[in-house]
Every structure is written in C-alpha cells, then in structure tokens.
C-alpha positions as CSV (number, residue, x, y, z in Angstrom):
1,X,132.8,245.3,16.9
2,X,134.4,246.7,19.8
3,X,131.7,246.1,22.9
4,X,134.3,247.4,25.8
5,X,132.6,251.0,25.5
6,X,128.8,249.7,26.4
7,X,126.0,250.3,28.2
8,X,122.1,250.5,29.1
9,X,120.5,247.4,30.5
10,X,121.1,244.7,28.2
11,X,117.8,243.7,26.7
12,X,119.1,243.9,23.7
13,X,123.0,243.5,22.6
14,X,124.8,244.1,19.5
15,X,127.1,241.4,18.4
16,X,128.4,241.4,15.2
17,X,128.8,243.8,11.9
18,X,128.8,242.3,8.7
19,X,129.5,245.0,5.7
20,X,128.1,244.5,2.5
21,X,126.5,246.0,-0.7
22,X,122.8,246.2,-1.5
23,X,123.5,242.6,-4.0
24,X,124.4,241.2,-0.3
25,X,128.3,240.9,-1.2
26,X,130.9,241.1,1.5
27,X,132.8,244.2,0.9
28,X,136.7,244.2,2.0
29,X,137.1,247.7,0.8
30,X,134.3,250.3,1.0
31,X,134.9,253.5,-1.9
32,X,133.1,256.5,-1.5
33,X,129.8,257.4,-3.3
34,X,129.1,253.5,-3.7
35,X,125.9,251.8,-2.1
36,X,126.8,250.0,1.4
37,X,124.9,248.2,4.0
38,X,125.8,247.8,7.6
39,X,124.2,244.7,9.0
40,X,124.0,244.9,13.3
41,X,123.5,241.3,14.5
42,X,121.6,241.7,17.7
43,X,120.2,239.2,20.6
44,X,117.7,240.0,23.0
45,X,117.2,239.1,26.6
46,X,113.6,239.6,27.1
47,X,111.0,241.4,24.7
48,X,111.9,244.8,23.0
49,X,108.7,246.4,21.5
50,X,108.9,247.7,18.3
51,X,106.7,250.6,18.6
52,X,108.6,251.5,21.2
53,X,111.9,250.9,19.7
54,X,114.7,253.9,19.1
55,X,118.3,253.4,17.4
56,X,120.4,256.5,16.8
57,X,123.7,256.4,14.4
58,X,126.7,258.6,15.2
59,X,129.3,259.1,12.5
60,X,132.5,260.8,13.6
61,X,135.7,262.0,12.2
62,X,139.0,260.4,13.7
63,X,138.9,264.0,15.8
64,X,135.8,262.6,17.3
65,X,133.4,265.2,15.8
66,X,130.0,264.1,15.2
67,X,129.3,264.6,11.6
68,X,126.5,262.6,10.9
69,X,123.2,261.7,13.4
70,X,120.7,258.8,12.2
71,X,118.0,258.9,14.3
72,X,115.3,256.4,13.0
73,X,112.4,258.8,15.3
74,X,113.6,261.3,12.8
75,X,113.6,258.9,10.1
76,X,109.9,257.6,10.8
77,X,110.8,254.0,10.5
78,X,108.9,250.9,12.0
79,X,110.6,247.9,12.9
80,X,109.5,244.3,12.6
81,X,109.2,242.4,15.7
82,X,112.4,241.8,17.3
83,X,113.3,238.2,17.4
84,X,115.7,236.3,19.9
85,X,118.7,237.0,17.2
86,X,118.5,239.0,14.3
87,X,119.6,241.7,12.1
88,X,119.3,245.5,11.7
89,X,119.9,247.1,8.6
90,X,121.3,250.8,7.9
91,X,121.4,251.2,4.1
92,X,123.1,253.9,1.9
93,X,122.2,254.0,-1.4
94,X,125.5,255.9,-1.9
95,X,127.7,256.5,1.2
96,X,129.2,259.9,0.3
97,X,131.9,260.3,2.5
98,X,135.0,260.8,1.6
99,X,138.0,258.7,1.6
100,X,139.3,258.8,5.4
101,X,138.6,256.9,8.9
102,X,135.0,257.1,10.7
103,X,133.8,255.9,13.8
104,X,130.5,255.1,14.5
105,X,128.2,255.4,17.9
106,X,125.3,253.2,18.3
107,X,122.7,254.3,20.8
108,X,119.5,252.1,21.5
109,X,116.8,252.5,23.7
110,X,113.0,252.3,24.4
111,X,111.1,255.5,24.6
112,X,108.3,254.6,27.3
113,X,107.9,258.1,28.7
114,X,111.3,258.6,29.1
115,X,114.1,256.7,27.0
116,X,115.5,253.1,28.3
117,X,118.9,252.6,27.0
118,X,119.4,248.7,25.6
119,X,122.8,248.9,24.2
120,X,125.2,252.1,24.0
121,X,128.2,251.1,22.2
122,X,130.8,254.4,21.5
123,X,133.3,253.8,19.0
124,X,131.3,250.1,17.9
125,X,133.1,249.6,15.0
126,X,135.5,251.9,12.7
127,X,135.2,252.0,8.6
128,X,137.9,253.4,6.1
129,X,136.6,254.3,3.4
130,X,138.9,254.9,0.1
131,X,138.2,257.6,-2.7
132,X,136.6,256.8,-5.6
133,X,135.4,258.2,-9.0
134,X,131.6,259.7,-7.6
135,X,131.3,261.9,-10.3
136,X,132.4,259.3,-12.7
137,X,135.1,261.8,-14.8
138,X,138.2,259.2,-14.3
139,X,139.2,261.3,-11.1
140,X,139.1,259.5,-7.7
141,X,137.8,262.3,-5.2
142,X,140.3,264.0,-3.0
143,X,140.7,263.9,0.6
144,X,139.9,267.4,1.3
145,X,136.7,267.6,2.8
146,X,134.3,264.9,4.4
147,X,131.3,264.7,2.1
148,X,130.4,264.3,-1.4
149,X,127.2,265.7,-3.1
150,X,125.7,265.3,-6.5
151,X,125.8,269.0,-8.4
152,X,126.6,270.5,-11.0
153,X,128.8,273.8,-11.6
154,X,128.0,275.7,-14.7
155,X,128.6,279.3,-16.6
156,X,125.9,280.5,-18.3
C-alpha cells in the first residue's frame, strides 16, 4: 500500500492489503468478471464508533478518472466494532472490469455533524487486472472499454 499520499487525523490507519477470493485464496493475478476480495488491515489509535463510521472507495483509470464511487452511507452498511487491529472487507462477487491498471482512493472519516477524516490515502494501492472469458464463449474480453455487464444481444 502506498501510505505517502495520507491524511485526516490518524485514529484509524490503514496498513496493509491482502487480495484474495471469496474461498480466502491469495490471488497473484486478478481476471476480470471473477469474484475478488480486498482485505484493508487497519489499527486504531483511540475509539472509532461504528455508527458513526464512513469509508468511501474510489476506482480510477490510469488517466486518473474516477469511474467507480463505493460509498458504504450509500451502501447502508453497519460495521462491527472496531477493534485495536483488524480487517475491512470490500467484496465483489464478480469484479467486472476490464483487463487494464486501476487505482484506488480510500477515504475514511466519522460523520458527527460534519465528517472527521481518519485516514485519506490517494492512489493506496494499484490492481491490474487481466482479461478473461466473462461470458464464458472461449473468448478473453478485449481491452476496449472499462466495464463488463451480464446481457444478452438477440434478433427476434
């Protein structure tokens, strides 16, 4: 993780990103369309209430344009209570990006009246992800766009 690019007030740090799948296997390479699991070791230097508790995900191409905002206010989850060290989890059942290079923003804060920041971190950690078969035809998908979407395309 790259923690040069940080701020907010340091009551709670990310550390560490450990990739896997949802069967809890390291991944080395991550293909399009297949599940994935981003695990954000944190610490925390005093109490973070989870009520209270914000984290906002910002994908972005290697231009640096935002494609994709995670925002778990959005989202409508509830944390667990935050222990001194720990784990968050953001889980795609199937990451449908295409095969390229993204960057990822990670914003946390409080929102007591006003938002706290904990930990900013732009560009935290990078992921390249290679093209695979998502619509299982024996095709790898092309570079050509950024997404993937299950559809169908039919005459009738």
């Amino acid at each position: 993780m790259n923690v040069e690019n940080r701020s907010g007030n340091g009551m709670l740090r990310f550390m560490e990103l450990i990739i896997e799948n949802k069967k809890g296997e390291i991944l080395n390479e991550i293909v399009s369309g297949e599940d994935l699991v981003l695990n954000l070791k944190y610490q925390t230097n005093g109490f973070v209430d989870k009520l209270a508790f914000l984290l906002d995900i910002r994908i972005k191409d290697v231009s640096g344009i935002e494609l994709v905002a995670l925002s778990t206010e959005e989202m409508g989850e509830k944390f667990n209570d935050f222990k001194e060290e720990g784990y968050i989890q953001i889980i795609f059942d199937e990451f449908i990006f295409r095969g390229g290079k993204y960057f990822f923003d990670i914003h946390s804060s409080l929102k007591i009246n006003k938002r706290v920041a904990l930990d900013n971190l732009m560009n935290a950690f990078a992921i390249e992800v290679i093209p695979g078969d998502y619509y299982n035809t024996g095709t790898s998908n092309n570079n050509n766009s950024v997404f993937l979407m299950k559809s169908e395309i039919k005459n009738i």
